[in-house]
N, C-alpha and C positions, 0 to 999 in steps of 0.2 A: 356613343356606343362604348360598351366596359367590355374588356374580356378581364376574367378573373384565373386566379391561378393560384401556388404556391410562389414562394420567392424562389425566381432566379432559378431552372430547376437545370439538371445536371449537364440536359443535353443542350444545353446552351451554352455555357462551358465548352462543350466538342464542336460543336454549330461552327464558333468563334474560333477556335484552336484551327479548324482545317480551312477556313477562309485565309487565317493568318498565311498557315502556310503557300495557299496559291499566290498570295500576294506578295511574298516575300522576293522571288525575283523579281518582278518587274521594278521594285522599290529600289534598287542597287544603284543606279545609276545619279539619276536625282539624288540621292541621299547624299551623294557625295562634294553635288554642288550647292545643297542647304548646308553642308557640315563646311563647305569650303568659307562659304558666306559666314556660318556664324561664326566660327575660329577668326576671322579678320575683325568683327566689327568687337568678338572679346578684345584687339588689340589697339581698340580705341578708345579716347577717355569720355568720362563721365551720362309657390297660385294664388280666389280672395272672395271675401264674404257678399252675398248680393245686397242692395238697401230693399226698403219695403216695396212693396209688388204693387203699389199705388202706384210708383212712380215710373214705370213703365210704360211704354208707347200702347196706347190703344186700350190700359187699363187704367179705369177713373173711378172716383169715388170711394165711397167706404165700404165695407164690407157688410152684407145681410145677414140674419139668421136665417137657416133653411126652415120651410114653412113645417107646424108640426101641425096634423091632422088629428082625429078623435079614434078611440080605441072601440073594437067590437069583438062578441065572443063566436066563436066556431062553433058546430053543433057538437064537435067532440070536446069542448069546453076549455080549448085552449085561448087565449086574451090576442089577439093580434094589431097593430096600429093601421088608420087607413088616414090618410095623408093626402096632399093632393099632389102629390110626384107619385104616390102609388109603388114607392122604394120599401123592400126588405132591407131590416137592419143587419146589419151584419152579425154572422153567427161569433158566439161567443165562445174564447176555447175553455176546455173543462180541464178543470185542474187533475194532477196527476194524481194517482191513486194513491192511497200511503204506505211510503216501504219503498214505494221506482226510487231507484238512484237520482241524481242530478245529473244534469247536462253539463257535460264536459266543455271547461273554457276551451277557444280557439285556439291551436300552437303557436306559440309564438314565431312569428319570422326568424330564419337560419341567422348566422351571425353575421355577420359583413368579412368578408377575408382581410386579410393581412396586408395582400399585396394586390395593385390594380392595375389595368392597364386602358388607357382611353386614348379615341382619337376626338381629339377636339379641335372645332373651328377655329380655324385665321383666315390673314386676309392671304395666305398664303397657300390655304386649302387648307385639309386636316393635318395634324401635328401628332406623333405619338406621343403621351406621357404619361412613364410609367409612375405607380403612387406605391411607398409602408405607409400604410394610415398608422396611429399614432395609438400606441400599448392600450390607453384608455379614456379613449374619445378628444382629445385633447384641439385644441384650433390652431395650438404653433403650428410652422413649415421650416425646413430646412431642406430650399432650390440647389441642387446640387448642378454644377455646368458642366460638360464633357470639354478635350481638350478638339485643337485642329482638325483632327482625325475622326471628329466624333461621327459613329457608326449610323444607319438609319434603321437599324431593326432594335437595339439596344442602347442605351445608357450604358456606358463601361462601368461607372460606378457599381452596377450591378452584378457584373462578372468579374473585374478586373482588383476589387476590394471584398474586404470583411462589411461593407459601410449598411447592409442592412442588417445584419448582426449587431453590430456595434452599436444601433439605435434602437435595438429592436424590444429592449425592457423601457426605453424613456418616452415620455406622453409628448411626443412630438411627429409631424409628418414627412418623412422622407417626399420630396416632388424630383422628378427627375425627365427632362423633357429628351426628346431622341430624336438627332441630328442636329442639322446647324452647322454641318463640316465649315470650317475655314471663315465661318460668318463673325466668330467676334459677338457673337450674341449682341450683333446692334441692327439699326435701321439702314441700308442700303441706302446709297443713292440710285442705282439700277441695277436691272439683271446682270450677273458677270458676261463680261460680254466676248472671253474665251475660251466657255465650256458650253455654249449655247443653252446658259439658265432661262428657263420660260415664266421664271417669274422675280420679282425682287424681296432679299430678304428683308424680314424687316419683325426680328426677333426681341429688342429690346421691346417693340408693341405687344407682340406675343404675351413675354413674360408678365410684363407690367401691368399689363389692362386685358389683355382676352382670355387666357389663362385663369389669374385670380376671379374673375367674373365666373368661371367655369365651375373654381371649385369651388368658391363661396358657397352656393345650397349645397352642398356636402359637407359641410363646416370646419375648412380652411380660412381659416381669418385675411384677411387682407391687408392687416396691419400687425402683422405680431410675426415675421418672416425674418429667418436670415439668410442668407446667401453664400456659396463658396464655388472654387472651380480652381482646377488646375490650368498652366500653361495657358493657352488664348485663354479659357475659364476663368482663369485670376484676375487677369486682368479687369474683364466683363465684368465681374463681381463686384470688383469696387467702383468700374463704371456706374451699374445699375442702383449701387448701394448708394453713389453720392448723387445721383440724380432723382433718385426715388428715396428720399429719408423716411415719408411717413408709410412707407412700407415695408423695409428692411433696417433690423435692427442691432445688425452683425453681420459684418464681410469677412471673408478669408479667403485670402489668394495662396495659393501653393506654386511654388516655381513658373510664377507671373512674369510678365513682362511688363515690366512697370516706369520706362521713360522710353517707350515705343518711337519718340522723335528724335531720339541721339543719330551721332553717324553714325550710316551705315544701319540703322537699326532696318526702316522703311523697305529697303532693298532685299534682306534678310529674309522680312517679312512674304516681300513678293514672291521669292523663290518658292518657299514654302508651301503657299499656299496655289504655287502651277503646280507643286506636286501635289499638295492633296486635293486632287477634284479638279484641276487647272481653276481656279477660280480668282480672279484679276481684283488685286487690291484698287486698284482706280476706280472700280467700279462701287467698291466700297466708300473708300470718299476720294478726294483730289489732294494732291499733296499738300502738307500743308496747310488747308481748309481750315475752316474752324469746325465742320465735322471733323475730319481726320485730330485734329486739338482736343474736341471733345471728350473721345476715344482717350486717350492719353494719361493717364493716374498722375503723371508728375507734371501734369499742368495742372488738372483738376484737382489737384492735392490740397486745396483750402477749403473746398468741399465737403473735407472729412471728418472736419473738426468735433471732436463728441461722439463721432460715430466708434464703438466697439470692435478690436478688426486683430485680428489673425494673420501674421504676413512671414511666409516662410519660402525660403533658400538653400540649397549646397555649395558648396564648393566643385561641385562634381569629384571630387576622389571615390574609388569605389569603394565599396562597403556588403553589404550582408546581403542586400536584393540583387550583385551583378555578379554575374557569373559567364565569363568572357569567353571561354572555351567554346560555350553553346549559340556564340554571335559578335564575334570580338567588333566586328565593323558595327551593330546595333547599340554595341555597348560606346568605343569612341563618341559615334553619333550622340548618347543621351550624354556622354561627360560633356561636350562641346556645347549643347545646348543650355546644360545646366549651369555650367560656369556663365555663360552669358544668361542667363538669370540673375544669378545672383550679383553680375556686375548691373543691370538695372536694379536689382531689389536696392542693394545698397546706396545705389545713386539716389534712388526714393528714399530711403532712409533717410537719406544726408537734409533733402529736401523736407521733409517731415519734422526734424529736429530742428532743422531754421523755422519754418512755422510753429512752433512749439506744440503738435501735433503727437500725442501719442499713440502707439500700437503695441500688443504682445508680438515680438522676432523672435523666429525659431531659425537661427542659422549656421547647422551644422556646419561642421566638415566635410564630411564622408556623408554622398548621396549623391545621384544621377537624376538624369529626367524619366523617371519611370517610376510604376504604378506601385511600385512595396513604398518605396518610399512617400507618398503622396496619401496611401494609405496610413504610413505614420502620424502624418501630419493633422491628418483629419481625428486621430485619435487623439493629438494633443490639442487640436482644438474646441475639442466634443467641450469640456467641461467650461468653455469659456459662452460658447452657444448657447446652451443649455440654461447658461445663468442669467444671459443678456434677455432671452425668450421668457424666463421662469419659468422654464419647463423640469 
């Protein structure tokens, strides 16, 4: 099922704004013990055509000609055929007078909108994904990932960024799926088993095989994708990207988490993710594991070799999108988070440059973990996407 629309329209924008707010208090407390957590572990190192109608159950043989009978005249001197079906031929139409206009072709079908929205099957049940189909019919994609938090009514990419503006002249398609709070866009190993989830995620399947199968007949190529995602998103990205080559041909992680097994990282992790949604990383994989490894970019990191990739960082200092006065504790929180980014981004660097692995680093100074700046990012990666896809 599609619902159709304009892009992103205004009151979803206020939709989100006043959600933000009711949920702003209850976020205070927790906030303080994921900021607690990540501040420590900064201070650790490193359809089809039928065949012929012979062949058909119950139809044999060849085909007849229908019998033709002899012709007789009426008394009114008209010619008629008589036959032995005793069938009239069908009347003949009479051409149009001369001078009638012609018959007006049929209108063309309306155009296909811009922006789309479907719920499409998993094994998960329905998935919302919002879709910019691409300036001019084009088969690229560009999966954009939402972060921890991600919302189940919207994609933040769509409220939170310029990002369907910013694509919106290039022959490429924006995919953007909606939700996946706290999942890591991977395969679960069971329901979280302390938020009483009723089913197991298992979003890396999604993306990779139920999804592309979805939009294929709409002409979404299945092989000409590239992938990005902030915060959990980044990391998933180059998960997906290095486990799925012959489908993604560009990852970009922005303020990723990119050596997810350091100390202290896993723990971090957990906090986090009781606050968004209480949703129990054990459930996710065991510590550890060779799922939980999987997960991991700076294990998987020889994975990536050849692959085209976008890897961006701050320092956490503030800069032009924080503005403290209006959330000074919101603001700490994203400098704390983003500094422990960029101490795994760099870790993966280091790890990257031992394997003689290269990537485009975008790694400012000044920037937080928040959406202007991630919005940056995505505008410095545009031109690098664009080129990998030839779009």
């Amino acid at each position: 099922m599609a619902v159709t629309g304009a892009s992103c329209p205004d009151s979803v924008r206020k939709t989100v704004s006043a959600q933000r707010t009711s949920a702003a208090g209850r976020a205070h407390n927790w906030r303080r013990r994921v900021l607690a957590a990540a501040l420590a572990v900064t201070a650790l190192p490193g359809v089809a055509v039928l065949p012929g109608m012979s062949g058909l159950p119950g139809i044999a043989g060849t085909a007849q000609a229908a019998p033709v009978g002899s012709l007789r005249q009426s008394p009114d001197g008209t010619v008629e055929p008589v036959g032995e079906t005793g069938a009239t031929p069908a009347p003949v139409a009479e051409p149009a007078p001369p001078g009638a206009p012609a018959a007006e072709p049929a209108p063309e079908p309306p155009p296909r909108p811009r922006f789309e929205e479907f719920m499409v099957p998993s094994s998960m049940g329905p998935v919302k994904v919002q879709v910019q189909w691409a300036k001019n019919g084009g088969d690229a994609a560009l999966y954009l990932l939402d972060g921890l938090r991600a919302r189940d009514d919207f994609n933040a990419w769509t409220f939170e960024t310029n990002a369907l503006q910013l694509f919106a002249d290039d022959n490429i398609n924006l995919v953007m799926p909606v939700g996946g709070r706290s999942s890591f866009y991977t395969d679960w190993r069971a329901p979280s088993s302390t938020n009483g989830q009723k089913f197991t995620y298992k979003w890396e399947t999604f993306l990779t095989e139920e999804l592309p199968a979805f939009l294929e007949p709409m002409g979404v190529s299945r092989t000409k994708n590239a992938i990005a995602g902030l915060s959990m998103g980044g990391s998933a990205a180059l998960a997906l990207a290095a486990y799925h080559r012959d489908m993604f041909k560009h990852a970009s992680s922005f303020s990723g988490y990119l050596n997810i097994s350091a100390p202290g990282m896993r723990e971090a992790i957990r906090l986090a993710m009781l606050d968004a949604g209480r949703f129990n990383v054990d459930s996710m994989a065991l510590p550890w594991s060779p799922q939980w490894l999987r997960m991991d970019p700076f294990v998987f990191a020889p994975q990536l070799r050849g692959l085209p990739m976008y890897i961006s960082a701050s320092w956490g200092v503030l800069g032009a999108h924080d503005d403290p006065e209006n959330g000074a504790f919101n603001t700490l929180n994203a400098v704390a988070l983003e500094a422990l980014s960029m101490l795994n981004t760099v870790s993966f660097m280091s790890r990257m440059n031992e394997l003689g692995i290269g990537a485009h680093y975008s790694l400012p100074t000044k920037g937080t973990h928040s959406w202007g700046y991630w919005q940056d990012q995505l505008t410095g990666a545009r031109p690098d996407i664009l080129a990998a896809l030839g779009a």
